[in-house]
C-alpha positions in Angstrom: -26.1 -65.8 14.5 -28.3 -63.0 13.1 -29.3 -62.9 9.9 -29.8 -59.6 8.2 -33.7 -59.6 7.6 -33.7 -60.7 12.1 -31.7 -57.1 12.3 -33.8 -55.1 10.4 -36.9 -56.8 11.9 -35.1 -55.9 15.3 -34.4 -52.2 15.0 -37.7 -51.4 12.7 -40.3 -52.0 15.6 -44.4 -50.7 14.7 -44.0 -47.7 16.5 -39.9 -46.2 16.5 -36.8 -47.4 15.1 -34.0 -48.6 17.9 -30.4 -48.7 16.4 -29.8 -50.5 20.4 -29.4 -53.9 18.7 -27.2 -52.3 15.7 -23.4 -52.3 16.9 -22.3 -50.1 13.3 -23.9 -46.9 12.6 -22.5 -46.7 9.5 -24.1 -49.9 8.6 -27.6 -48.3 9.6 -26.9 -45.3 7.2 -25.6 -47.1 4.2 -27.5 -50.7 4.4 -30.6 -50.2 6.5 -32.7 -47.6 5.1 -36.3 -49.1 3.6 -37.3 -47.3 0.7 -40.8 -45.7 2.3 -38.3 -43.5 4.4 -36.5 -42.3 1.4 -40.1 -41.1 0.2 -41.5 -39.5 3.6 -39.8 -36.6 5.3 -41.9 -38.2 8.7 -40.6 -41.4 8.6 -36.9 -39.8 7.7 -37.2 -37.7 11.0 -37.9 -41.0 12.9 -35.2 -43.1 11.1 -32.4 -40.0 11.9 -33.7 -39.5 15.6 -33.0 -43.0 15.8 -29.2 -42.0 15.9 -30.3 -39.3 18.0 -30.5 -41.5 20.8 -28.1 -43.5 19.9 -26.0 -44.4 23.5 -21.8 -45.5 22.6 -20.1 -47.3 25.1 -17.0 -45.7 26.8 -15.0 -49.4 25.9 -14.6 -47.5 22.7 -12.0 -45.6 23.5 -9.9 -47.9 24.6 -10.0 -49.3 20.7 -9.1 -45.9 19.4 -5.7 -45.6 22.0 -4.3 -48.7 21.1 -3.2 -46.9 17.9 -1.0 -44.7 19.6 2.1 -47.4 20.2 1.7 -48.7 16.6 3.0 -45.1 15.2 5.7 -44.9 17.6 6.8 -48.3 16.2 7.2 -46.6 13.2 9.5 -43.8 14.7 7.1 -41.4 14.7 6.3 -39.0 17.9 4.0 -37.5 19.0 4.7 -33.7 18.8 0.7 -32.9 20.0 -2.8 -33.9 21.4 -5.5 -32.3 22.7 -8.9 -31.8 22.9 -11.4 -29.2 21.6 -14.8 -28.8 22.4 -17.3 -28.3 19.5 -18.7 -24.3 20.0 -21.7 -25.3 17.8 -23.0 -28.4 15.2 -20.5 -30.2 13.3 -20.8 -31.4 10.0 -18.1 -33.4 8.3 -19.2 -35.1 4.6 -22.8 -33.0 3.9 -22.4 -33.5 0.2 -21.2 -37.1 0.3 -23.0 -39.5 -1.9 -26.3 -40.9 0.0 -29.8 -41.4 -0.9 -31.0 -38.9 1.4 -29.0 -36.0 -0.3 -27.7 -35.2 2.8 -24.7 -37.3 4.6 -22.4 -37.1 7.4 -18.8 -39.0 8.1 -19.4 -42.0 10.4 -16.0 -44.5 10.5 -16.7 -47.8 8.5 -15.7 -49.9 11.4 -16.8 -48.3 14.6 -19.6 -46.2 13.4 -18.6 -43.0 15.1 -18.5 -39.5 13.2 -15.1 -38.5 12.9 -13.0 -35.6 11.4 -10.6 -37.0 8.4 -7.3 -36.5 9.1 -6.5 -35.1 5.4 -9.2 -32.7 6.5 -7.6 -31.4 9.3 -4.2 -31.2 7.9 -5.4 -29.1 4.5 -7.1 -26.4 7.3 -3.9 -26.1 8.9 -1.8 -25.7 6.6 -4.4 -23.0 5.0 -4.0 -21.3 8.2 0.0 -21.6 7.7 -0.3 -20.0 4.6 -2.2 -17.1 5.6 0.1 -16.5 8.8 3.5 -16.0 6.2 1.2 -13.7 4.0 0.6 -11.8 6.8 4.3 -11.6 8.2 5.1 -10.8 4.5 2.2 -7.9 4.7 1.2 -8.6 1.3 -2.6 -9.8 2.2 -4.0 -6.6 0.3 -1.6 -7.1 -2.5 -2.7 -9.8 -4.9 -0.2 -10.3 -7.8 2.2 -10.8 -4.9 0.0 -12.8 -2.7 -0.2 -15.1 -5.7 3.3 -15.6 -6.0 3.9 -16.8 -2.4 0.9 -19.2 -3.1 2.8 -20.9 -5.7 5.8 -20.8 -4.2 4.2 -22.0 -1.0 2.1 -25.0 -3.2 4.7 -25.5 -5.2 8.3 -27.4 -5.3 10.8 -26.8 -1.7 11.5 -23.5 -1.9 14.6 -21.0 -0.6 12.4 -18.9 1.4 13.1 -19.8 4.8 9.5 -19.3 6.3 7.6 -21.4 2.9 10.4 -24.1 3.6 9.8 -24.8 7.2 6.4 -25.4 5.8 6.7 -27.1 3.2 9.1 -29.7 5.2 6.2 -29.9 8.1 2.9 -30.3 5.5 4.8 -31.1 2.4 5.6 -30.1 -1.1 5.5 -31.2 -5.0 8.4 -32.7 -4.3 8.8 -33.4 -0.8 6.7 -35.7 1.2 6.0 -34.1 5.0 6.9 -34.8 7.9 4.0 -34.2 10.2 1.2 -37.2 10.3 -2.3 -35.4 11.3 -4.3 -38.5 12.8 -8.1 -38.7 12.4 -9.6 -36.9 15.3 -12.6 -39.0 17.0 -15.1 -37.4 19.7 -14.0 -38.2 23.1 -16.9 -40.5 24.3 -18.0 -41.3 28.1 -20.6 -44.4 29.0 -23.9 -43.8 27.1 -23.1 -40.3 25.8 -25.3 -38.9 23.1 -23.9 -37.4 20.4 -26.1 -36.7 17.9 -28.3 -33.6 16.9 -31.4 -33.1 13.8 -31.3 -30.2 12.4 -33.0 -28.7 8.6 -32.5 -27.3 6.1 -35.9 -25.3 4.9 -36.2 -25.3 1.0 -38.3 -22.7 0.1 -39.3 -22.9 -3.7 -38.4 -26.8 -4.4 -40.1 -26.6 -7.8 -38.3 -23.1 -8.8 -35.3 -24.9 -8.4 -36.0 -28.9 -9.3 -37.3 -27.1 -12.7 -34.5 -27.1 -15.1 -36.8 -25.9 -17.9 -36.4 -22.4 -16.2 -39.8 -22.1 -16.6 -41.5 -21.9 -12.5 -40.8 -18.8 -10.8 -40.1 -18.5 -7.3 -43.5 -17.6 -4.8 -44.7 -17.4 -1.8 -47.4 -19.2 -2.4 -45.3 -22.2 -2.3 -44.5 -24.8 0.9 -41.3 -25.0 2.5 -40.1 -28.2 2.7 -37.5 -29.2 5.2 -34.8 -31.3 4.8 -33.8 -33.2 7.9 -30.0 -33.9 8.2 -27.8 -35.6 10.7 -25.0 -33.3 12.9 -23.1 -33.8 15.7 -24.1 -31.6 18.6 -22.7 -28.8 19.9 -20.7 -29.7 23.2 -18.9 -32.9 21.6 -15.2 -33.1 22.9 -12.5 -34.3 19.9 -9.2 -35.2 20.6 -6.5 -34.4 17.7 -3.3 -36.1 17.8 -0.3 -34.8 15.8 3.1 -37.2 14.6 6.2 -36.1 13.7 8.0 -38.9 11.0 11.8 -38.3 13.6 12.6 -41.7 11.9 12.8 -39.9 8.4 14.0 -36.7 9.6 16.7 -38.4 11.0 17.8 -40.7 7.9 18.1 -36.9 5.6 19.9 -35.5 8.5 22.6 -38.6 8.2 22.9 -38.0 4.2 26.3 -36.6 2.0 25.5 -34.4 -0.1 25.7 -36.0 -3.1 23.0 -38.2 -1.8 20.7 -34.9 -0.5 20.9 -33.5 -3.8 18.7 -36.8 -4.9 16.0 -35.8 -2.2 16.2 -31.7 -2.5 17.0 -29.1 -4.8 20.9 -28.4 -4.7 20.4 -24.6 -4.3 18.7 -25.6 -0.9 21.7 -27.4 0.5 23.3 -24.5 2.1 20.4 -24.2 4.5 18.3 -27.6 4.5 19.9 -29.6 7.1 20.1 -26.2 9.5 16.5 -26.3 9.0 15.5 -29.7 9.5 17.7 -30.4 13.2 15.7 -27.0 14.4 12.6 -28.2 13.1 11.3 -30.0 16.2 11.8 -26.6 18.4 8.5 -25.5 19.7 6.6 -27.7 17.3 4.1 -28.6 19.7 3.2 -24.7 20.2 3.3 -24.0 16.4 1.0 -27.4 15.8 -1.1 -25.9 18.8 -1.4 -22.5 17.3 -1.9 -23.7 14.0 -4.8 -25.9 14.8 -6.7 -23.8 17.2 -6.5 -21.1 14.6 -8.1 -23.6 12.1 -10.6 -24.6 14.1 -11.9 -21.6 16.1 -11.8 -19.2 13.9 -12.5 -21.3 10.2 -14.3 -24.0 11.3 -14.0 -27.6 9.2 -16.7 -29.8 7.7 -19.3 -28.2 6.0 -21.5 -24.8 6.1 -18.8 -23.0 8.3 -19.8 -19.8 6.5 -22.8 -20.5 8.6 -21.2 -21.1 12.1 -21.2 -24.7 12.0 -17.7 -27.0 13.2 -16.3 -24.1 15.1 -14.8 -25.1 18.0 -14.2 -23.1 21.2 
């Protein structure tokens, strides 16, 4: 077997660095970084590009799949998948904790970026909220726009359209019933799916100063700051679950025992709710996400174009 000092020795050769013999990613960005790269912006460009051309094998999705059955053994179905192509650089987990200041999501087992799931499901429902404020017309109107927000962020409430909401993506005191699964890039034989790009500091010691003392000026270098995306083109597949187990078990309750789970002014209309619930999710799900991801973007520096999709 390999010991650790044989690995480093292997992927730190005189003239590049080859993560070929590295089978984790995230083990190269969190355990094989040598402290002259921390120190030299050169030999940081080299390190990153060595995830640049970084080649996965296909046999990975076939690890990712297998977790498909495993849900449905916990009566869970799958209410929708698809994929979306990224329209320009993703980042997901810039402002992570790393010793390059910059970071980026890789999974701690397979060493592929990926999207969180709790990620995904907080855009959504963002989007869900926006699309009742807009049916309500009250997006120029903001003491009432606040209201719905609390209602909408707060315990189940009456209102029909924050309820059906609230029972998909959850409440204070309601647990919901849709499962967003981490969405992983959709990866062929030796794809590549890695891009550099900078961010150009302009006046480093204007801003490292915290006496308040150095102005800003022209007369100072930029200096770049190399960071790790995923490229624009990358395929990720998002997979949705509806908990039907646990929708099924309130449907079966008395009402005695409902008044345990819900509110009891939300009886009347609860179950009614709840056995319509499942109509035309997949469309809704499917609206909801591409809303999210076209038009918002996820990870970070959207406000910036990056992790739209298209």
């Amino acid at each position: 077997m390999r010991s650790f000092s044989d690995l480093i020795n292997e992927i730190y050769s005189e003239n590049s660095i080859n993560f070929s013999k590295c089978d984790n990613l995230s083990l190269a960005i969190t355990k094989l970084i040598k402290k002259d790269i921390i120190e030299r912006t050169q030999l940081k460009t080299k390190f990153l590009n060595g995830f640049k051309n970084y080649k996965y094998s296909s046999k990975l999705r076939n690890r990712l799949n297998s977790y498909d059955g495993f849900f449905k053994n916990q009566g869970y179905e799958l209410v929708y998948t698809g994929q979306l192509q990224t329209k320009s650089r993703l980042i997901v987990g810039l402002g992570s904790s790393h010793v390059f200041e910059t970071s980026l999501t890789l999974h701690h087992i397979y060493g592929i970026p990926y999207i969180p799931a709790s990620a995904l499901k907080g855009v959504c429902r963002m989007v869900a909220f926006w699309e009742i404020a807009k049916r309500k017309d009250i997006l120029n109107t903001e003491i009432q726009l606040k209201e719905v927000q609390e209602k909408f962020y707060g315990d189940l409430c009456p209102d029909e359209d924050i309820l059906k909401y609230q029972l998909l993506f959850g409440a204070k005191n309601f647990k919901g019933l849709l499962l967003f699964l981490d969405a992983y890039p959709v990866i062929n034989e030796n794809d590549q799916i890695f891009d550099l790009d900078i961010i150009n500091v302009h006046y480093q010691r204007y801003y490292s100063d915290d006496t308040g003392q150095t102005p800003p000026g022209d007369w100072e270098n930029p200096v770049p700051i190399v960071f790790l995306t995923v490229k624009k083109g990358t395929k990720f597949e998002f997979n949705v679950l509806f908990d039907k187990f646990r929708a099924e078990e309130i449907l079966k309750m008395d009402e005695e025992a409902l008044q345990e789970v819900i509110p009891k002014d939300l009886l009347k209309n609860f179950k009614d709710l709840l056995s319509r619930l499942e109509n035309n999710l997949e469309d809704e799900i499917k609206n909801l996400l591409e809303e999210a991801l076209k038009n918002f973007g996820i990870g970070a520096k959207t406000r910036l174009g990056y992790g739209i999709f298209g």
